[in-house]
C-alpha positions in Angstrom: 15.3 -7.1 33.0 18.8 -7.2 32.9 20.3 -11.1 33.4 16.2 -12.1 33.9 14.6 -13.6 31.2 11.4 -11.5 29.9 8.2 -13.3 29.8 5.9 -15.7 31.2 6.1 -19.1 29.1 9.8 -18.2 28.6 10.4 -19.3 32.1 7.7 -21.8 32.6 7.8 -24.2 29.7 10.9 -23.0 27.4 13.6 -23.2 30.2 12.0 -26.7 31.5 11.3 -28.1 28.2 14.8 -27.3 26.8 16.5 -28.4 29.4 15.1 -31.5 28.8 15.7 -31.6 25.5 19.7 -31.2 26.2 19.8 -34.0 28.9 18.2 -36.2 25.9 14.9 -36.4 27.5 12.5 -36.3 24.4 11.5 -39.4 22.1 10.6 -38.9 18.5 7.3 -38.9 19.0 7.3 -36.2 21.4 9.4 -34.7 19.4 6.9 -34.3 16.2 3.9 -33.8 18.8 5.7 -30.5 20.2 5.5 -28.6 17.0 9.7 -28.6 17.6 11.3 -26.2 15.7 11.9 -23.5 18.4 12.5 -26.2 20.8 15.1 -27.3 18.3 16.4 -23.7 18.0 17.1 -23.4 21.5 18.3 -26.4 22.0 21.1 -25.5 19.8 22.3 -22.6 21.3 22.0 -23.9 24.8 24.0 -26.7 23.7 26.5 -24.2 22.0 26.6 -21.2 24.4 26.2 -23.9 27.3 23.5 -21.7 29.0 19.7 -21.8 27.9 19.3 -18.7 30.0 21.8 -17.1 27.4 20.4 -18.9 24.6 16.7 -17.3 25.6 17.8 -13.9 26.5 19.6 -13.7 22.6 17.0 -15.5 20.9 14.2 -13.2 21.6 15.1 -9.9 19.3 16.2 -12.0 16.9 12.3 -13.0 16.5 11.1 -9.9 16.8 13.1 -8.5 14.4 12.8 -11.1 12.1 9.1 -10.5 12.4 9.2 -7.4 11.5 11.6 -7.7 8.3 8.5 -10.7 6.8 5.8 -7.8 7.5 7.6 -5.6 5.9 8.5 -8.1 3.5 5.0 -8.9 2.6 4.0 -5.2 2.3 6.8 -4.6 -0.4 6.1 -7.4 -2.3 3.2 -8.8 -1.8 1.5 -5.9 -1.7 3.7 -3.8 -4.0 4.0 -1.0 -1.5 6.8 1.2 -1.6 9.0 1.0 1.5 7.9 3.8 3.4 4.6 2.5 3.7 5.8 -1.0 4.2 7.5 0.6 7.5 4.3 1.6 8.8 2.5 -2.2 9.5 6.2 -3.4 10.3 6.4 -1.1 12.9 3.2 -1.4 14.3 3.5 -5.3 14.2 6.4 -4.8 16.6 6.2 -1.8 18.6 2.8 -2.2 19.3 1.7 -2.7 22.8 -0.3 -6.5 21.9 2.4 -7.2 19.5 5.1 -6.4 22.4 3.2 -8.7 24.4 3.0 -11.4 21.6 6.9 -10.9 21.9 7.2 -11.3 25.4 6.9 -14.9 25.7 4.7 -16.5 23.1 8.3 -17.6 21.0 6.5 -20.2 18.8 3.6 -18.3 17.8 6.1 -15.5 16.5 8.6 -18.0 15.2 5.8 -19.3 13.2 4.0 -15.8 12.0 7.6 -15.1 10.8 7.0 -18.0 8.3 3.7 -17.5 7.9 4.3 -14.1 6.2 6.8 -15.8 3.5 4.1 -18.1 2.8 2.2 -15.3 1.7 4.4 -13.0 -0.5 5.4 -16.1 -1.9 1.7 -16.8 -2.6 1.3 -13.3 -3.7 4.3 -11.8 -5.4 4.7 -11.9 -8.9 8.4 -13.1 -10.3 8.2 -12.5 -13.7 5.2 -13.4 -15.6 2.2 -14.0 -13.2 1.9 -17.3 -14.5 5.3 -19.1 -14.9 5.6 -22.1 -12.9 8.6 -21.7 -10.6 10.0 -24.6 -9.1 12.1 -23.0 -6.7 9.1 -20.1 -5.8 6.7 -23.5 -4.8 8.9 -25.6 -3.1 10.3 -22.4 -0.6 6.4 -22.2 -0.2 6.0 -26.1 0.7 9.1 -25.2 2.8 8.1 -22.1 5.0 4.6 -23.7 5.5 6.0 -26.6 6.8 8.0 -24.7 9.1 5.0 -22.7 10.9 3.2 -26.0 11.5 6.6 -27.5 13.3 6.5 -23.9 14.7 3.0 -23.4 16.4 -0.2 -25.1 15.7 -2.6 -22.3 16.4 -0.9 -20.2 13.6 -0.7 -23.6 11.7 -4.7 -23.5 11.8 -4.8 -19.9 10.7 -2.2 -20.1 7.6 -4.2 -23.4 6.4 -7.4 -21.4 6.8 -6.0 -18.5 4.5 -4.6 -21.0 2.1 -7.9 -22.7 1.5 -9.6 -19.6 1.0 -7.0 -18.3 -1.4 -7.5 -21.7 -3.3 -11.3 -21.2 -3.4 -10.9 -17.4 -4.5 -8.1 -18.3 -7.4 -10.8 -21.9 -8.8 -13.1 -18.9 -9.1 -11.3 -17.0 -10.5 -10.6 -19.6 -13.5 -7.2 -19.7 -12.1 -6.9 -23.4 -12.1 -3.3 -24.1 -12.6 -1.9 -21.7 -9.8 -4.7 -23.3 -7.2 -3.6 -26.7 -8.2 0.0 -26.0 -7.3 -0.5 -24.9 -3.9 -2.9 -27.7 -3.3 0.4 -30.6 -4.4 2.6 -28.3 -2.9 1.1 -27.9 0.4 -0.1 -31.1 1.2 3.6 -32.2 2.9 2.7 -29.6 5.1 -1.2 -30.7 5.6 0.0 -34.3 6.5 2.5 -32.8 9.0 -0.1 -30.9 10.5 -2.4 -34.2 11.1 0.2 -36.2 12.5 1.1 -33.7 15.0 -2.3 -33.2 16.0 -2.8 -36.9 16.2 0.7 -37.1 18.4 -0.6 -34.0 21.0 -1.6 -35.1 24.3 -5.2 -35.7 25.0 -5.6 -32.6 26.2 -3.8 -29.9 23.9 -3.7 -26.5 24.5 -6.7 -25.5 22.5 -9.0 -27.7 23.4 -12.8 -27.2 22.1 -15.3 -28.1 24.5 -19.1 -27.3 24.5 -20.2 -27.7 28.2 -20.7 -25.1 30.2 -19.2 -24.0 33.1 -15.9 -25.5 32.6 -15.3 -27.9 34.5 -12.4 -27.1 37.3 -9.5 -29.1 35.4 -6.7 -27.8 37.4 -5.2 -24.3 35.9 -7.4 -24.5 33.0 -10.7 -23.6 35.0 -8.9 -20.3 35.3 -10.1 -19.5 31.6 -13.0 -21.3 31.4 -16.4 -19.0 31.6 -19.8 -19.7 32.8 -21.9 -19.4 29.7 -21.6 -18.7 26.3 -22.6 -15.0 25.9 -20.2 -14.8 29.0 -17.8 -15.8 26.6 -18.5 -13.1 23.9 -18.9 -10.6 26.1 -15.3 -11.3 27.6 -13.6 -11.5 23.8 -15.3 -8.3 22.7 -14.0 -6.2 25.4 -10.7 -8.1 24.9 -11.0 -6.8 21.4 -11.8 -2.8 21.9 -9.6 -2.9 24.9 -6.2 -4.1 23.0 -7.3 -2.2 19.6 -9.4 1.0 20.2 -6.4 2.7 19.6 -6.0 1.5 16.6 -9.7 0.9 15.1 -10.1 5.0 14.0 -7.2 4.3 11.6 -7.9 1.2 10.2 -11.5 1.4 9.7 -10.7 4.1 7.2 -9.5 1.2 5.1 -12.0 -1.0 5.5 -12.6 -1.4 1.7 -9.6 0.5 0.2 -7.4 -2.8 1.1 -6.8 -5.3 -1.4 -5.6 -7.6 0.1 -7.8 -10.9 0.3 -5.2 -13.0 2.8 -5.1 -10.3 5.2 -9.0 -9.7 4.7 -9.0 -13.5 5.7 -7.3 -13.3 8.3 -9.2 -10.9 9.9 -12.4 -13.2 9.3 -11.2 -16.3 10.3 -9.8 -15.0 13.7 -13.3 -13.4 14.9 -15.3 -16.3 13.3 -12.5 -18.7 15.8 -13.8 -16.4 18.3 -17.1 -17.9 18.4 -15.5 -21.7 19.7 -15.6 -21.9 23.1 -11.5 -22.8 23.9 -10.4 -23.6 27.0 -7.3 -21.7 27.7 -5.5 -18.9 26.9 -5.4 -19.8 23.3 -8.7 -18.3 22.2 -7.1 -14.5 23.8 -3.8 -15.4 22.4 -6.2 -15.7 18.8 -7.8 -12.7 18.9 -4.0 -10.8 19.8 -3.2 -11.8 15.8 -5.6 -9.4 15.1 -2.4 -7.1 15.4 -1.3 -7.8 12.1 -3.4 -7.3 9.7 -4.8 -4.3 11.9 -1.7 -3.0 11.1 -1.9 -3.1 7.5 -5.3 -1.8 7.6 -3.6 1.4 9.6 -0.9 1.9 7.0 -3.6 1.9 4.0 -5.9 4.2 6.5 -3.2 6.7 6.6 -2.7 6.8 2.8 -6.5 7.7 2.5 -6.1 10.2 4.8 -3.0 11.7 2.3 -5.4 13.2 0.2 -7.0 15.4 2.4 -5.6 18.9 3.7 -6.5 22.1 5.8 -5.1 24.5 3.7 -5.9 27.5 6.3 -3.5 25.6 8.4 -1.0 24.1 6.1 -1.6 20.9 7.8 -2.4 17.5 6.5 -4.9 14.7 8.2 -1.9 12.7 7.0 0.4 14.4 10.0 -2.0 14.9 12.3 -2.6 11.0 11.9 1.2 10.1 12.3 1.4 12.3 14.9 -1.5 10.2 17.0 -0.3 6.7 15.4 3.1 7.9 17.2 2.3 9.3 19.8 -0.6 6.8 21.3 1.9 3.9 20.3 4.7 5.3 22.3 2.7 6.0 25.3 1.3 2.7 25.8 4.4 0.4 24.5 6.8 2.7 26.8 4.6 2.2 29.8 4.1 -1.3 29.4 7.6 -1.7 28.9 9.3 0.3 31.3 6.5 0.5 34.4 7.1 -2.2 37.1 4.5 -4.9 37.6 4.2 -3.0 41.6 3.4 0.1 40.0 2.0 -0.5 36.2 1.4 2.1 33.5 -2.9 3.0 34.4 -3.8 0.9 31.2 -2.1 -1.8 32.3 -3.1 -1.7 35.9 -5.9 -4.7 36.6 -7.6 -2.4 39.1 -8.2 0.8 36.9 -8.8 -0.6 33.4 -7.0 -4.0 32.3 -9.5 -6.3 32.9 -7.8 -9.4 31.2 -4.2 -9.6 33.2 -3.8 -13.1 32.5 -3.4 -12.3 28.5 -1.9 -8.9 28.6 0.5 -8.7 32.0 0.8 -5.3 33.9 4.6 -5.3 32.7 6.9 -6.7 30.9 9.5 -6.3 33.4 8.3 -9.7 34.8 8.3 -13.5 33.9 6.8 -16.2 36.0 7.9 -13.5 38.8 8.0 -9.7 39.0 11.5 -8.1 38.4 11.4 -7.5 42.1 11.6 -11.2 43.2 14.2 -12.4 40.4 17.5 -11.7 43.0 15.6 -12.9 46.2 14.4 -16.0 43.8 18.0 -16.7 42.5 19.6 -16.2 46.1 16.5 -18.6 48.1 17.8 -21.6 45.4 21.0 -20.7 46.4 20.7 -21.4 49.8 18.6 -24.6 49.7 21.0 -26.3 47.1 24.0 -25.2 49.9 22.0 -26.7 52.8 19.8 -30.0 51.0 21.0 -33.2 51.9 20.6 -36.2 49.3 17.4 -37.3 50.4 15.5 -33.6 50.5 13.1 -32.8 47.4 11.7 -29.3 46.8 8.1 -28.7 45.6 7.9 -26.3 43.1 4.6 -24.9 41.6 4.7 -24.3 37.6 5.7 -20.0 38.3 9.1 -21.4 40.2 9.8 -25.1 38.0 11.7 -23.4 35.5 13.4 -21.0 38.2 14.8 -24.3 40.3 15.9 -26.2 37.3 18.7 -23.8 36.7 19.8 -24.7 40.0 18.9 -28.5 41.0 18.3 -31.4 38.5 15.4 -32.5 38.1 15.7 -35.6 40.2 15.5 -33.3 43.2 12.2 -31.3 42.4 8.6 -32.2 42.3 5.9 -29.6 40.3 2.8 -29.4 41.5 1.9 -27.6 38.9 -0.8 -24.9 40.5 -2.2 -27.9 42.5 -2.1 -27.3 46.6 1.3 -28.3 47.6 -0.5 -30.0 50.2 -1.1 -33.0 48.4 2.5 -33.0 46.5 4.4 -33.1 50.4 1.9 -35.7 51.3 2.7 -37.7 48.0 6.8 -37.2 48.4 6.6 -38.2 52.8 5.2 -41.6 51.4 7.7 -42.0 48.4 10.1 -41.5 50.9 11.6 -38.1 51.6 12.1 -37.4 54.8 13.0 -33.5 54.1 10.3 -31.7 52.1 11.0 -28.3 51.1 8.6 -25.5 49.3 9.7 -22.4 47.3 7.3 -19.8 47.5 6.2 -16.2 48.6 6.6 -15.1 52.2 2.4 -14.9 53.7 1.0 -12.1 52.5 2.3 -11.8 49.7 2.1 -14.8 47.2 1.0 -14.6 43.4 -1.2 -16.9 41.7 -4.5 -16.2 43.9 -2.1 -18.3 46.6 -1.2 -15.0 49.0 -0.3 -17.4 52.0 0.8 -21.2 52.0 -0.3 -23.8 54.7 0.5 -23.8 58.2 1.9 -27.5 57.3 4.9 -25.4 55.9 7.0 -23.2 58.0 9.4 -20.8 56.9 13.4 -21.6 57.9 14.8 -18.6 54.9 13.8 -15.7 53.6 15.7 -13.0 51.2 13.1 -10.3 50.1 9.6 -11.5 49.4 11.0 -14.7 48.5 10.8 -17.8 51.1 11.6 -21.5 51.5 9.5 -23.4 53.6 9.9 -27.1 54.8 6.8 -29.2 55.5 5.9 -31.0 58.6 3.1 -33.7 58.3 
């Protein structure tokens, strides 16, 4: 992507929302209700490398990598594996084509998984005798959970779901003392969790509802589904299609793994499955399936370890790394390196990726393919050379975070994916008397929006990319 930024919500929330953050637009309580730390984390190198493009662009393998140091982590330690195993699930929880995807925008969620895995090898690891109180072992636990609810509250959910269960398995296991502890020593984090929930607007991200159809909210009727079993159907072809790959590996392990928190991880996610969610989040669920998938791989190909073809000098070990490799460099290279005009054919929406609006046809996009990001950058440009004071541009939510690095916010409107119809409308009778529109040229628009309104007519055009000004 070069200078571009990689990912959707990269471009569509984090560049709006930080910039906002710099110019001192957040209050305290919006603060708490934003699950903040990444927010605070780019903030802070915006403010210090003065660009939030930059501060993106650097942040983003930091994360991943990061990510893939607590997997390992947790496999060494927590699981007591040595550390060429441990590679295995680290690996696949970054090179993988769903985990690549988890990278590409969805910051928070993988800022948060990153403390979610200390939580659990410092649930799980043993520091000397396996039951010494440590006070420094618990409160780094109190800590890093604390940090994955300000971090994401989807993954806040799923860690308190594994904690419970872990508390429930060690009471029953007579293991009173260690349960207790996590109990006191979560419960900063439990009280966090509540008061952001109680701070989110009305209408968070994962909403539960239990109507069907949805109704037509806006953008969110874009993930709503007309019945229930519509709504299975759709997750369990989600499912095979982002881990039949993986599935012959890991069902090998089915029983061999030991692990109870990644065992409940697995069963929390697919019984989350069953709530009808309105938006992206219940997908975005079912993609942390990646994880613990991965550990069930890396204990799959130890099983396989014991069996050989001794007429061919071969292991089912090899011949499993060997497909592991290979399938995972096929897919993540073509997802990564396959333009969104010409996608890898798992990836393309009309041979087999049914679900484009949770796994993209590239990563060499953001709100806008790779393509467009010149022709976007140069159409801002202009209109910034040739606005006068009282002109405003409508932006829809795919070009908000685009004109921001360019205007201040004074001089732009979102319409989020409403018709910019109604936004010119609302700015001619606030006042404007020049009313511009960023978009597309006809023929060619994204976001089931090909064409714009014959209300609009186009005065530039560089590439694909066009600015209109309305004429009531």
């Amino acid at each position: 992507m070069g200078q571009y930024l990689v990912g959707f919500d990269t471009m569509a929330y984090y560049v709006p929302t930080t910039t906002l953050w710099v110019h001192g637009g957040v209050s305290l309580l919006s603060f708490l209700a934003s699950a903040p730390l990444l927010y605070t984390l780019t903030a802070g190198l915006t403010m210090a490398s003065g660009s939030v493009l930059f501060a993106l662009k650097v942040l983003a393998p930091f994360l991943l990598g990061f990510l893939g140091l607590a997997i390992y982590g947790f496999a060494n330690r927590g699981l007591g594996w040595s550390p060429k195993k441990s590679i295995v699930p680290a690996l696949i929880g970054t090179l993988y084509f769903v985990a690549l995807r988890i990278s590409w925008d969805a910051f928070r969620e993988e800022l948060a998984l990153i403390f979610f895995f200390v939580v659990l090898i410092l649930i799980v690891a043993k520091s000397g005798a396996s039951d010494k109180f440590s006070w420094k072992r618990y409160a780094a636990f109190s800590v890093a959970l604390a940090a994955v609810v300000l971090s994401n509250q989807v993954v806040a959910v799923l860690v308190l779901g594994v904690l419970l269960f872990t508390v429930i398995h060690k009471l029953l296991r007579k293991n009173r003392g260690d349960a207790a502890r996590l109990v006191v020593f979560a419960l900063p984090a439990v009280l966090l969790f509540f008061a952001i929930f109680y701070l989110s607007p009305s209408v968070p991200e994962y909403r539960i509802i239990f109507g069907f159809p949805a109704t037509s909210d806006g953008w969110l009727a874009l993930f709503g589904y007309t019945s229930y079993p519509a709504m299975l159907a759709s997750e369990a072809g989600f499912i095979l299609y982002c881990f039949v790959p993986l599935l012959p590996l890991a069902l090998l392990s089915v029983r061999r793994l030991k692990s109870f928190q990644m065992r409940c991880w697995v069963v929390l996610v697919l019984a989350a499955a069953f709530i009808p969610i309105v938006s992206p989040s219940d997908m975005r669920l079912l993609m942390l399936l990646t994880y613990p998938l991965a550990f069930y791989v890396a204990e799959g190909l130890s099983r396989l370890k014991m069996v050989n073809w001794k007429r061919f000098r071969v292991t089912l070990l090899r011949v499993g790394m060997i497909y592991l490799v290979v399938m995972t460099a096929v897919l993540s290279l073509g997802f990564m390196l396959m333009p969104p005009a010409d996608p890898f054919p798992y990836f393309n929406t009309n041979i087999v990726n049914g679900y484009v609006y949770q796994i993209p046809s590239s990563m060499l996009q953001n709100t806008i393919s790779i393509s467009d990001c010149h022709d976007t950058v140069n159409a801002l440009q202009w209109l910034k050379d040739n606005m006068t004071r009282t002109g405003v541009l409508l932006t829809h939510r795919v070009f908000y975070g685009w004109a921001l690095t360019t205007f201040n916010s004074q001089q732009l409107v979102m319409y989020e994916y409403d018709n910019p119809i109604n936004a010119a409308s609302n700015a001619t009778q606030e006042g404007y008397n020049q009313i511009y529109l960023i978009w597309w040229i006809n023929g060619q628009g994204w976001e089931g929006q090909p064409t714009v309104s014959s209300s609009f007519h186009e005065i530039y055009q560089s590439g694909k990319i066009a600015i209109y000004q309305y004429e009531a």
